[in-house]
C-alpha positions, -999 to +999 in steps of 0.1 A: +441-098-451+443-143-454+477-146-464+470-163-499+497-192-496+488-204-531+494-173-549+534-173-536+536-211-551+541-204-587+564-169-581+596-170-606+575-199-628+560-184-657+515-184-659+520-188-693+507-221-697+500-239-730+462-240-744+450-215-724+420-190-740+424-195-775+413-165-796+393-175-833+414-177-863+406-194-895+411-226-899+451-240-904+460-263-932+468-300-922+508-291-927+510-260-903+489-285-873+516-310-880+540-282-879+527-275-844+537-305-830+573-303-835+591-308-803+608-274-798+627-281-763+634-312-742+638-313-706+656-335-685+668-328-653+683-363-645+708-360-664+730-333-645+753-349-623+737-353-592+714-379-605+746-396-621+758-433-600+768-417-568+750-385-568+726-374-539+694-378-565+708-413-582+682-432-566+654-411-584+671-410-623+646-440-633+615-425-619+613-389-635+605-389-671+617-362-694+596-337-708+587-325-744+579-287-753+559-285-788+556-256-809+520-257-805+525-248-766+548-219-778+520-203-804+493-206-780+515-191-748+526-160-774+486-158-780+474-154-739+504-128-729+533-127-760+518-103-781+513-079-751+549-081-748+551-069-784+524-046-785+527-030-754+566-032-742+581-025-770+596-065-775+611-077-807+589-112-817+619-131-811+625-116-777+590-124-769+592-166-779+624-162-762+612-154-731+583-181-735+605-207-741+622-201-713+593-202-689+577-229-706+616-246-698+617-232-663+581-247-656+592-284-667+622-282-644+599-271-615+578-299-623+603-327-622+626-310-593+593-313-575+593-347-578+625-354-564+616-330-536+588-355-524+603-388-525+633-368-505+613-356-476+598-395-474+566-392-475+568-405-509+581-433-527+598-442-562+580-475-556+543-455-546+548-433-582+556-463-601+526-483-588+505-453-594+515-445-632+516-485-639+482-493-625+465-460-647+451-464-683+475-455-711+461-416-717+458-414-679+500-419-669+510-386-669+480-369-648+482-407-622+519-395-614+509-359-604+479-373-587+502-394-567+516-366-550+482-347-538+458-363-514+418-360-521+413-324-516+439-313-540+424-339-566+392-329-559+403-290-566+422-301-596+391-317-611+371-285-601+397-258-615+400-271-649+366-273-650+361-236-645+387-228-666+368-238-693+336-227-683+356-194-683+371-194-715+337-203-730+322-171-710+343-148-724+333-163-761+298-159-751+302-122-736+321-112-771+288-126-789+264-112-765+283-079-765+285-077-805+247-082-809+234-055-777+223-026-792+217-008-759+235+022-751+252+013-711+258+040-688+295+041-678+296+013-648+300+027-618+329+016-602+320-019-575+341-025-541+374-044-544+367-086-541+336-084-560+323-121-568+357-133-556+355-167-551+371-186-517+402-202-531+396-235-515+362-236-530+350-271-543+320-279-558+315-321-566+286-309-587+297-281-605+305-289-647+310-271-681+278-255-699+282-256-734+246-248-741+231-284-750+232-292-713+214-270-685+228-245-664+206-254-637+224-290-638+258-275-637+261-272-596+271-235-585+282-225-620+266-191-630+258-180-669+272-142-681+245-120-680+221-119-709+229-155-716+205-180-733+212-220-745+218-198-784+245-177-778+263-207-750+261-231-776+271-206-805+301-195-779+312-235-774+310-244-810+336-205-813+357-228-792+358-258-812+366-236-841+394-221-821+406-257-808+404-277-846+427-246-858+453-253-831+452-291-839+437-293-808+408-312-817+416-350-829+394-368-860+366-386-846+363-366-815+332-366-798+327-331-795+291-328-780+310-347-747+334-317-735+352-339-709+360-365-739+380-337-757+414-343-757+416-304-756+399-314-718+425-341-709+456-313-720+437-287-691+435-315-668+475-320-666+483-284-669+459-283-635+472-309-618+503-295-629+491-265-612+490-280-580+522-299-578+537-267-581+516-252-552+523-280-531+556-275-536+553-236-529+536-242-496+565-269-487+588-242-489+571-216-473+566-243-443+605-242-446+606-204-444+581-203-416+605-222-388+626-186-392+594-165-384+590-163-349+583-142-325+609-128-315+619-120-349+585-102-357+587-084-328+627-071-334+615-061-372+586-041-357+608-022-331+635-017-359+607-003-379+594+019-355+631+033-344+638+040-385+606+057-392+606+077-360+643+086-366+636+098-404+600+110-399+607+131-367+631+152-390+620+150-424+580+156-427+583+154-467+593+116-460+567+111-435+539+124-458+549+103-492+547+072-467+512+082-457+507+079-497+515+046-499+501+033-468+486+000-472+477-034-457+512-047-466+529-009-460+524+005-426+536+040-410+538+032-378+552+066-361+541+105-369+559+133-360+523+152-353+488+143-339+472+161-366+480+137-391+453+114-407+428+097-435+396+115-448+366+095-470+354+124-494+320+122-506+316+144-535+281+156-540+283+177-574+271+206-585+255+200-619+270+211-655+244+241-657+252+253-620+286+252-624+284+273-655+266+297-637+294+300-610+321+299-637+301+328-655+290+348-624+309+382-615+330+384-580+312+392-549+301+428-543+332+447-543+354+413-535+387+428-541+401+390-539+376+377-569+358+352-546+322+344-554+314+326-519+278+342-521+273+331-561+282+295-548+255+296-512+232+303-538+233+278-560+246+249-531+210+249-518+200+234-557+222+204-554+205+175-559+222+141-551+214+107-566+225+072-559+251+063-585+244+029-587+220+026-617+248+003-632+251-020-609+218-029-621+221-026-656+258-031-667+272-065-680+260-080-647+234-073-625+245-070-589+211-066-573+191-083-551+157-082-529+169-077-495+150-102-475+134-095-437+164-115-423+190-089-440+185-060-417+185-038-450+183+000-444+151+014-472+151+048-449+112+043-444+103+037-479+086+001-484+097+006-524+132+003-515+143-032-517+174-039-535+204-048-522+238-052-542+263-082-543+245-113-528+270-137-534+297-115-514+273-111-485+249-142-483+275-166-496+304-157-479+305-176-445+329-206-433+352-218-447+340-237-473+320-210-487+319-204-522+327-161-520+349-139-501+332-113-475+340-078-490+362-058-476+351-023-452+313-023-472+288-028-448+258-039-478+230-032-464+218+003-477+193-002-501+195+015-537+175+051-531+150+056-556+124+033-580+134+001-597+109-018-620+127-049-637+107-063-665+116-091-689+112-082-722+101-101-755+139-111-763+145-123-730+164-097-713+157-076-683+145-044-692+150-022-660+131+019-656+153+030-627+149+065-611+169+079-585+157+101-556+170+134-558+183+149-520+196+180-508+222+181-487+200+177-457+183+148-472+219+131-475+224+142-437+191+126-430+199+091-450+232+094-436+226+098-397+197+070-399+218+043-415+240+048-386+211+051-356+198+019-375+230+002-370+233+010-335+257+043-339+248+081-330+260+113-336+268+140-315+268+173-335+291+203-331+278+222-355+247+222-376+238+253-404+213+276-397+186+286-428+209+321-425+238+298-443+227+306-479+224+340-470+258+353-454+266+388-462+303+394-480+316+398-448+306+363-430+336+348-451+365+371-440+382+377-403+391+408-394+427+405-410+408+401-443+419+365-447+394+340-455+373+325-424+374+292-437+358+280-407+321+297-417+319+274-451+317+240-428+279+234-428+276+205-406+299+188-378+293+159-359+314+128-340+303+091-335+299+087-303+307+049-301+343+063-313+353+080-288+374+055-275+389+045-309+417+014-314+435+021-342+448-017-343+408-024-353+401-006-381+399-031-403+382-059-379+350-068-394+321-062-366+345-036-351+332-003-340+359+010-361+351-012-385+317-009-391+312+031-394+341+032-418+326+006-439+289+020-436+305+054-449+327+036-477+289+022-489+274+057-488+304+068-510+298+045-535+261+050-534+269+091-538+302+100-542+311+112-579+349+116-564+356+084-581+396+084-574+383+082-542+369+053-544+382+017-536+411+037-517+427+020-488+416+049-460+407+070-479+431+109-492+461+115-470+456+148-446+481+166-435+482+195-413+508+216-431+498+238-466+486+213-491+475+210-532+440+206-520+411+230-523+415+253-495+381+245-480+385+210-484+421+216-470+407+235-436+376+206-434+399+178-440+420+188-412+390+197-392+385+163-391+414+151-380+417+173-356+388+155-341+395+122-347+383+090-365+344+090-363+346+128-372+321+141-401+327+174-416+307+192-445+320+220-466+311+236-502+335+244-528+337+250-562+327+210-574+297+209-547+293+197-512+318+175-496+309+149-469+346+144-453+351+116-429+380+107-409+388+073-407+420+073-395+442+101-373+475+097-356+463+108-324+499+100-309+529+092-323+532+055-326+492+047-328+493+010-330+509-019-305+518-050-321+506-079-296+517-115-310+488-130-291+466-116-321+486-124-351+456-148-364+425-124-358+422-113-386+420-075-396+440-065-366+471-044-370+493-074-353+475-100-381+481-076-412+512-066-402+525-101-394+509-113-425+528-083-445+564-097-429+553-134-436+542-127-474+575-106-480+597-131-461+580-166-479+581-151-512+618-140-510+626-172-497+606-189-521+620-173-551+655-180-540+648-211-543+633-211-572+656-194-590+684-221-571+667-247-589+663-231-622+702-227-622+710-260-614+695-280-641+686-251-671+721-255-687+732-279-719+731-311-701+696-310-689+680-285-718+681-291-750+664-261-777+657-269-815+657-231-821+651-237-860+618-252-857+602-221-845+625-196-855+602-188-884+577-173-859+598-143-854+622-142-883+604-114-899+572-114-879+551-125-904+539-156-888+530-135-853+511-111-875+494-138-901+481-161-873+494-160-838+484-120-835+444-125-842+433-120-806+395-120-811 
């Protein structure tokens, strides 16, 4: 986990931000777009006292420039996230402006304290801004005094983000069209790894611009068209957004509109991104404040002091202990356990299907089963399951995730020439440095092929027609595909256990001990330990390239290739195991545990009434306090010392951030600085009308 410095920036200051994605509405009369420029706040900050003659911000007064908050700003704000408020929280409309105005208020004060925050530290001038605003064009003041305060990089993000925002906006038009006229039925998408076509936040393309459908895509740089897109339904999409723009007032007479940079619309995004960025800058200024308190010492006291608490509360209390376990993440750690035997499974369901498991739902007891188990029905019927990979979707849903896997990336096909295709290409080929455009995915190794027959065909309209066909395994055959994408990665498995033919065939009494409880232990089918695990760090599990690493995420890719557990799915380690009595099927329960018992690397396989389960450890508490924080490895990244100082830094920047915020909020939103013309947009929420007339059509 990167700590994300940006993201803690804005914390306290409201995203809603005027003009963001309009939604299409009829056109508005010539009187209501005059109505929406009515000035509906005014900010001011240098007028509180401490920019008075004397004051410690005097010498600034002349060079920050009040700010104006028009109605407009309000509507389009209450269109992006208001109306949730109202729809969805149970908000009155006038509590839902209210708390609008107030961020749109609390964002200008940000912007102008920020100001003064620069020329304080020095490293900026009053005489620098003024130069810089003087020597810019008329329409180009405003954004040449935020530019003043970022060097080239930040510029050159600015220019890129707005950009994308509106290459965004226009997508989502063009996905509404595109979705409106498909008439094919979609299987329900299968769910994709977390950080999917997540894009490296420091990501700049110089070549990258805005399709509207008259240009190319192929001349937009690194830009990428929604799936199903052709020049028709872009251009249809962008002329949507004029509509949507010209109803706001957004769009000026004598506009060229076939030029989308020459929009005034365009120039609006522009501040609100460079606005954007002065506010991150100022973020990451006062994290770099925060940071001078985080050292070593005091990450290593706030590790002991955790440790001492949890092993004090978790030695005595195992219901505490076991909610933690629930909520462990890579920001929530539990860093002592009162037993060994406590861990993390993966489950990989493979189902029975709807007919077999109305034949075990209809079937009688086992002969003369005086508990009502039908253990012999179910061995039956486990040696029908079929599995198939689930990803069909990933080929055929809104986007298509495939790709040919090429000789240089190592893909497993299992020995069949015919599979080729790989999933998430701009994850896994477009992912390294950092100036790449994508994040790496998280734990998902990507390099098992989709098992079964793809033939992609384009048809008469100009959409990909796909005829996809699964392979159908037993649980062997998953075994099989399961053991070799390991062996091909360099890991082996030592087995424990490993079913005879006999399993399907167990007499009534192969299921019971002698006490005439239930042998859970004859159920598990299959056993086995990786033997490169042996010797296994807990503080690596989540290094990429890591032993650890690697299995956990070549099993997190079979899950999502097979598993039909899909709460399972996306988890952090995977279900919680403990070794007491738990809610979970009680062959899953003794499995589970199994598996624990032996450790991360362990593979069990058991039946039970939904199918076959594939149960990996990835995680057991083999002694009571499984990591070691080591400040030596607080920047490789994945360890437990890197997440976990990364956790404290996060937590400690954006409390300190915050405070501060909220330090200069108070100081300057009060009567002097802020002044509200509540009458001017009071008829928004009067009775509601206006909301429900025009400001609640979200398209």
């Amino acid at each position: 986990m990167a700590f994300n410095k940006k993201k803690t920036a804005a914390v306290g200051i409201a995203a809603v931000m005027a003009l963001g994605a309009l939604a299409g509405c009829d056109l508005v009369s010539v009187d209501l777009q005059k109505d929406y420029q009515q000035v509906i706040a005014e900010v001011d900050i240098t007028k509180g006292e401490d920019f008075a003659s004397g004051g410690k911000y005097a010498a600034y007064a002349d060079a920050i420039e009040s700010s104006s908050i028009v109605k407009r700003d309000l509507v389009a704000s209450f269109m992006n996230v208001g109306y949730l408020y109202v729809e969805s929280y149970g908000y009155s409309y006038e509590e839902a402006y209210d708390l609008i105005k107030n961020s749109l208020v609390n964002r200008a004060i940000y912007l102008q304290y920020a100001q003064v925050y620069f020329f304080e530290i020095g490293d900026y001038t009053v005489e620098g801004y003024e130069a810089a605003v003087n020597a810019a064009e008329e329409g180009d003041k405003d954004i040449a005094g935020l530019a003043y305060f970022l060097d080239e990089e930040e510029i050159a993000k600015a220019e890129y983000d707005v950009k994308v925002s509106l290459n965004t906006a226009i997508d989502s038009l063009e996905t509404s069209i595109i979705n409106f006229e498909d008439e094919h039925d979609h299987d329900e998408a299968r769910t994709t790894p977390t950080g999917v076509d997540t894009v490296n936040e420091d990501f700049v393309d110089p070549a990258y611009k805005v399709y509207t459908g008259s240009n190319s895509a192929s001349d937009c740089g690194s830009y990428e068209t929604v799936e199903r897109s052709t020049p028709s339904t872009r251009t249809r999409a962008y002329k949507r957004l004029l509509a949507n723009l010209n109803s706001y007032g957004l769009i000026q007479k004598g506009e060229n509109t076939s030029d989308v940079t020459a929009l005034s619309y365009y120039q609006i995004q522009r501040r609100n991104t460079y606005e954007d960025a002065v506010i991150d800058k100022l973020g990451e200024a006062f994290e770099a404040e925060a940071e001078k308190g985080i050292t070593e010492e005091w990450v290593k006291a706030k590790y002991d002091e955790t440790l001492a608490s949890q092993q004090r509360t978790f030695s005595s209390d195992t219901t505490s202990f076991e909610s933690a376990l629930d909520s462990v993440s890579d920001t929530s750690f539990v860093l002592y356990a009162p037993d060994e035997n406590y861990g993390f499974v993966l489950n990989i369901l493979l189902p029975f299907s709807s007919t077999q498991s109305a034949a075990l739902s209809a079937a009688p007891a086992d002969r003369g089963d005086k508990n009502g188990n039908k253990f012999m029905t179910r061995a039956s019927l486990l040696d029908s399951v079929r599995a198939t990979d689930q990803r069909k979707t990933w080929f055929t849903g809104h986007e298509d995730y495939s790709f040919v896997a090429e000789e240089g990336d190592n893909a497993y096909t299992g020995g069949i020439e015919e599979r080729q295709y790989l999933f998430f290409e701009n994850n896994m080929k477009k992912s390294e440095g950092e100036t790449a455009q994508y994040e790496p995915l998280k734990n998902y190794y990507g390099k098992y092929t989709y098992n079964g027959t793809v033939d992609k065909t384009e048809g008469e309209d100009g959409k990909t027609e796909f005829t996809i066909t699964p392979n159908k395994l037993t649980i062997d055959g998953f075994l099989s595909e399961m053991e070799g994408y390991l062996s091909a990665n360099g890991y082996t498995l030592e087995k424990t256990i490993s079913a005879p033919e006999s399993y399907y065939d167990k007499s009534l009494s192969d299921y019971y001990k002698e006490d005439g409880t239930v042998d859970y232990s004859s159920f598990v089918y299959y056993e086995a330990k990786v033997n490169e695990l042996s010797d296994f760090k807990a503080n690596n599990v989540f290094v990429a390239g890591s032993d650890e690493n690697n299995v956990m995420s070549m099993m997190n890719e079979l899950s999502f290739a097979y598993n039909t557990d899909t709460a399972g799915l996306n988890s952090y380690l995977g279900y919680a195991v403990s070794p007491n009595s738990t809610d979970y099927m009680k062959e899953f329960e003794y499995a589970a545990q199994e598996a624990v018992r032996g450790g991360a690397g362990t593979i069990v396989v058991v039946p039970t009434d939904y199918g076959w389960h594939i149960i990996y450890c990835t995680f057991s508490y083999a002694g009571s306090a499984p990591y070691t924080f080591d400040w030596n490895e607080i920047e490789e990244e994945g360890t437990f010392s890197n997440l976990y100082y990364e956790a404290l830094k996060a937590s400690n920047l954006t409390t300190y951030s915050s405070s501060r915020q909220s330090e200069i909020i108070n100081s300057f939103n009060n009567d002097s600085c802020v002044t509200v013309y509540e009458k001017r947009y009071s008829d928004l929420f009067q009775d509601g009308s206006e909301s429900d007339s025009h400001a609640g059509h979200n398209h």
